[in-house]
matplotlib code that plots the C-alpha trace (Angstrom):
import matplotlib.pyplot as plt

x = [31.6, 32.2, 30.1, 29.7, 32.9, 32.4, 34.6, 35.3, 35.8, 37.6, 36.1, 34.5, 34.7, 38.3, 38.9, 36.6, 38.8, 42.0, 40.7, 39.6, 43.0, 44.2, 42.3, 42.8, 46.4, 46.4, 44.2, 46.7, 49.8, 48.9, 47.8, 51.1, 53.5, 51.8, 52.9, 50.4, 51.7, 49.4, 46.5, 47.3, 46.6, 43.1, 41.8, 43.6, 41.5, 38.2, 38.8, 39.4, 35.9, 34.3, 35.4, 32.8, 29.7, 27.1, 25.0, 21.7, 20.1, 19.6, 21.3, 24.9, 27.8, 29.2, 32.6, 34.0, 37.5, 38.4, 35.9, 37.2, 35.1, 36.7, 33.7, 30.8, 30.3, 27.2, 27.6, 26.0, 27.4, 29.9, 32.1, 35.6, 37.1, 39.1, 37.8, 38.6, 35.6, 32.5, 29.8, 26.3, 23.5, 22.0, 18.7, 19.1, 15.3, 12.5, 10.2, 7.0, 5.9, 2.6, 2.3, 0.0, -3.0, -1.9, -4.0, -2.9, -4.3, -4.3, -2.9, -6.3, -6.2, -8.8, -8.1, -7.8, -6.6, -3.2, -1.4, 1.4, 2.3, 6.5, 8.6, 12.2, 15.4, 19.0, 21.2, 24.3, 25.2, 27.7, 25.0, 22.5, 24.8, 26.5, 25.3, 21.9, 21.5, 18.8, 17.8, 14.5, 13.2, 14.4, 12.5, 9.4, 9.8, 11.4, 8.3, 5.7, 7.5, 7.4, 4.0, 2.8, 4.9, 3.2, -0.3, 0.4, 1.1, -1.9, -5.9, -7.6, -10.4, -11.2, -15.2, -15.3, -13.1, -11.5, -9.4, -7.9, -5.4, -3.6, -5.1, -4.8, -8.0, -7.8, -4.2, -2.9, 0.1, 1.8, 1.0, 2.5, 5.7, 6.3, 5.8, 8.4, 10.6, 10.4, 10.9, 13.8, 15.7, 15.1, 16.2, 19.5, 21.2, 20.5, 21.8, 18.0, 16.7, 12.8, 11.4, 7.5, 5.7, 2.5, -0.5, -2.7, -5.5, -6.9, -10.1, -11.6, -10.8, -14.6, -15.3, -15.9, -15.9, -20.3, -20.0, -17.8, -19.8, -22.9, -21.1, -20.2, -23.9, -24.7, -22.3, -23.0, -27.1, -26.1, -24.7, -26.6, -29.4, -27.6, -27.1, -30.9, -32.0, -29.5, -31.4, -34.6, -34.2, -33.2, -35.7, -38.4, -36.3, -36.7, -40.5, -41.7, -39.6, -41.0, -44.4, -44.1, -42.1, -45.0, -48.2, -50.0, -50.2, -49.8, -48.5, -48.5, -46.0, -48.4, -48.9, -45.7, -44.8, -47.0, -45.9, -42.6, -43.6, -45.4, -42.4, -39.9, -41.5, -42.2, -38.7, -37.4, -39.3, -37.8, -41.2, -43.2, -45.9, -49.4, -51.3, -54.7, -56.8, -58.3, -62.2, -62.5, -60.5, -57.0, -58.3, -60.8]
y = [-6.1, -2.5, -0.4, 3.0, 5.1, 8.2, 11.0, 14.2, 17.3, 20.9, 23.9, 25.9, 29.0, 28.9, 27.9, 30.8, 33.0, 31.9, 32.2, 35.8, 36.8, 34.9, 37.1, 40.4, 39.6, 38.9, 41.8, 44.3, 42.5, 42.7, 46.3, 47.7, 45.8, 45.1, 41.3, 39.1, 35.8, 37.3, 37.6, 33.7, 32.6, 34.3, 30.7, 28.9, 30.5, 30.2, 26.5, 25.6, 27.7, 24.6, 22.8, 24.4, 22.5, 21.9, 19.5, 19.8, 17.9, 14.5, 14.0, 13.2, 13.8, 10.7, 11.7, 10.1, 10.7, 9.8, 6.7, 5.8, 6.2, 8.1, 8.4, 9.9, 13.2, 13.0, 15.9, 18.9, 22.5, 24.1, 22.3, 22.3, 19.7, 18.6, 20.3, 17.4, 15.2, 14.6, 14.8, 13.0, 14.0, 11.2, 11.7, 10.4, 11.0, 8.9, 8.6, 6.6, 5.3, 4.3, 1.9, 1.5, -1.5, -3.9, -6.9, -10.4, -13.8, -14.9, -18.7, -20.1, -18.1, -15.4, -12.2, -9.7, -5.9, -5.0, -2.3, -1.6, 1.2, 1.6, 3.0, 3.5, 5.3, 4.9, 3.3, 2.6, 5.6, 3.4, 0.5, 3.2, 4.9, 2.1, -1.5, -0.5, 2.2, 3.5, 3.2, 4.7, 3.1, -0.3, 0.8, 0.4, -2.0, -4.9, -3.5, -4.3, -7.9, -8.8, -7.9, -9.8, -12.8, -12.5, -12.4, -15.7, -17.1, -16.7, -16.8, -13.6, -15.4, -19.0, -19.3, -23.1, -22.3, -19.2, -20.6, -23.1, -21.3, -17.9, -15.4, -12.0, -10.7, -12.2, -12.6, -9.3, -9.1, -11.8, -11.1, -7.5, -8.8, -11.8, -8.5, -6.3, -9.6, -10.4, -6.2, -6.0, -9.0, -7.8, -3.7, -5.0, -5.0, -1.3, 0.0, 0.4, 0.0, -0.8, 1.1, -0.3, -2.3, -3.3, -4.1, -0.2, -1.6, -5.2, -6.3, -9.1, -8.0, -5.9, -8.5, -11.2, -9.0, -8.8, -12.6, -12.6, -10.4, -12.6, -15.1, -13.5, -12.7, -16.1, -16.8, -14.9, -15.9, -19.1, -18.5, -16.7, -18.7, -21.9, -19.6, -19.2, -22.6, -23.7, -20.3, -22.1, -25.7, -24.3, -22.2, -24.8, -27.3, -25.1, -24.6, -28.3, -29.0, -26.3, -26.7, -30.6, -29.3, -27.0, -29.6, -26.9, -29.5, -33.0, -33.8, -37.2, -37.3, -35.6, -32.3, -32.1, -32.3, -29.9, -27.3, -27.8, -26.9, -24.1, -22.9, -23.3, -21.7, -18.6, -18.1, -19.1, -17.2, -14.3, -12.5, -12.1, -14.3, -13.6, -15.3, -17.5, -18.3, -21.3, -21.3, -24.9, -27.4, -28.3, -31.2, -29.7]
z = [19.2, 19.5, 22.8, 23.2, 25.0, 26.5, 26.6, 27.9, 25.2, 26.1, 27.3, 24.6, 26.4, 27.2, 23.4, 22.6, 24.6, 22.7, 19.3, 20.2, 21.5, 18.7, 15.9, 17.8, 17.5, 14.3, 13.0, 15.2, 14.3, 10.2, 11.1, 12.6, 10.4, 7.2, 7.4, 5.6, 7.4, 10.1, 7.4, 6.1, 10.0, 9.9, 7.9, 10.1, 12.9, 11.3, 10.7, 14.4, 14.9, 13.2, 16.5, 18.9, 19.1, 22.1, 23.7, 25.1, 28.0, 27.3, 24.1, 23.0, 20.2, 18.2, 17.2, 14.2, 12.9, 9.1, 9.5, 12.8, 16.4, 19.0, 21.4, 22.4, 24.8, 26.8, 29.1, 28.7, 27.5, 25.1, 24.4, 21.1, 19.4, 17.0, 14.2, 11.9, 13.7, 12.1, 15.1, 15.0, 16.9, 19.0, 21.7, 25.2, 25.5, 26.2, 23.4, 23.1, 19.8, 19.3, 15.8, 13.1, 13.8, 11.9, 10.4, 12.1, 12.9, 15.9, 17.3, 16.0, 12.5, 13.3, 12.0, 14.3, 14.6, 16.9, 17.7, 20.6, 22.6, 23.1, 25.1, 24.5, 24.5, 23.0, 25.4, 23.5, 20.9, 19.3, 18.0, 17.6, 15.2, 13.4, 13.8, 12.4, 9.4, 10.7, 14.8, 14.4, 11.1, 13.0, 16.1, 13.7, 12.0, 14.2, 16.5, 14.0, 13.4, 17.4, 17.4, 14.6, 16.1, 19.6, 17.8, 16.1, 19.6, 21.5, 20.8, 20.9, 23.3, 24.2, 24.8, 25.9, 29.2, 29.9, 32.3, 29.7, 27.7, 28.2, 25.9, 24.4, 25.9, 29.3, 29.8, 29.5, 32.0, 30.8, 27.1, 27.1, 29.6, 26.9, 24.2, 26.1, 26.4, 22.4, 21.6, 23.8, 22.7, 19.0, 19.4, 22.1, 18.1, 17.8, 21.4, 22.3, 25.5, 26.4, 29.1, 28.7, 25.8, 26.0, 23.6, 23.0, 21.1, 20.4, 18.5, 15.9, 12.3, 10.9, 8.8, 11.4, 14.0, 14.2, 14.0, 17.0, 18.9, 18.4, 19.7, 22.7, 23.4, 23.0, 25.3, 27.9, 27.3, 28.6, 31.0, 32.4, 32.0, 33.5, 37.0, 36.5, 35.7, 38.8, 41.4, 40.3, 40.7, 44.3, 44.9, 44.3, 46.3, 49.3, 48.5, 48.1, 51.4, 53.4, 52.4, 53.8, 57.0, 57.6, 56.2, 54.3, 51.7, 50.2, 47.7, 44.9, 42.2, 39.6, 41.8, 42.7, 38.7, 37.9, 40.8, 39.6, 36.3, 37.1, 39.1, 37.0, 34.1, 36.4, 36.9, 33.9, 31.4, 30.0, 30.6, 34.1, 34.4, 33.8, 36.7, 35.9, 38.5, 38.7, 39.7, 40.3, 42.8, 42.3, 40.4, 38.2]

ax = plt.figure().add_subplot(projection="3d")
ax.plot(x, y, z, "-o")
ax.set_aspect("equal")
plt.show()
């Protein structure tokens, strides 16, 4: 397989310089003896002007002669040529490309929405320009297929044990460096190189998407409420002990049932407790 080869053009100002003196001579020479074999080399001339071309910071010239590569210039300035070469324009630039959200299911078969954020540049001209017929339409779309790959390869989110499985949600660095992996094994065929991949916007497809979020709530509800229920049962632990250490009061299994009762249903209830006192004794 074929790689890139640089190369090193002439001066464009010194050819500049001889085409000038080249024309003035000709102009003079056709003037003072009225040969026209200096008027026939004026075409000549202007065809070796086609020659001149320049390149521009970060970018290059693919030379191709007759359907055959002779190189690429990379350095910067004015620059002449064979005129004979056909030059294409490639950008040494870094360009981000940001794609489209695309529709997916995930490992588990939700649908979900996805997009990715790219970075890249053209690191071998000679790929970029003929192992792919189009470098930037193949940025896109092998893009959009590594995507859609790593999205059938993970959950979106596991809500039985978030430490179980990798996933998109919670597992980000590893996600977006087995992304950049997949992007920059599939572009290497173009010349291309990846600079940064990673995942710009993630989410549950609308249609199940208020579904999903219920069952985050619920999720979150119960937990919650277990780190309540487990506060309480310690709180009123520490009560019934301290209130034997200290003997403020005794009590049998049925007080202490009903204490517990009363407790936990003060600091479990969603609401604050509305207090009722009691006008009789404890065992009225």
């Amino acid at each position: 397989m074929k790689k890139e080869k640089q190369i090193r053009a002439s001066s464009g100002y010194f050819m500049l310089l001889i085409l000038l003196i080249l024309m003035v001579g000709s102009i003079c020479g056709f003037v003072i003896s009225k040969d026209p074999l200096f008027i026939v080399s004026l075409p000549v001339i202007l065809f070796l002007v086609k020659g001149f071309f320049i390149v521009n910071p970060n970018s290059s010239k693919v030379m191709v002669l007759f359907g055959a590569y002779k190189g690429t210039v990379r350095d910067n300035g004015f620059f002449w040529t064979n005129p004979f070469y056909t030059r294409q324009k490639i950008s040494l630039r870094a360009r981000n490309f940001d794609s489209e959200r695309v529709k997916v299911n995930d490992k588990i078969g939700n649908p979900i929405l996805i997009n990715v954020i790219l970075v890249w540049q053209v690191e071998d001209t000679y790929k970029s320009a003929f192992d792919v017929d189009n470098y930037q339409e193949f940025v896109r779309v092998q893009t959009d297929a590594a995507v859609r790959k790593l999205a059938g390869s993970y959950p979106y989110d596991n809500f039985d044990d978030e430490n179980a499985e990798l996933t998109l949600r919670s597992g980000m660095h590893e996600v977006n460096e087995a992304l950049e992996n997949e992007i920059t094994e599939r572009l290497a065929i173009a010349g291309i190189k990846v600079m940064e991949a990673r995942i710009g916007y993630l989410a549950y497809a609308p249609e199940i998407a208020s579904s999903m979020l219920k069952r985050q709530q619920a999720v979150a509800i119960v937990a919650a409420r277990k780190k309540i229920v487990e506060g309480a049962v310690g709180m009123v632990e520490d009560a019934l002990s301290k209130l034997s250490e200290d003997n403020i009061i005794d009590f049998d299994d049925d007080k202490k049932a009903s204490m517990v009762s009363n407790l936990m249903v003060v600091l479990c209830g969603d609401k604050e407790a509305v207090p009722v006192v009691n006008a009789g004794t404890l065992n009225a």
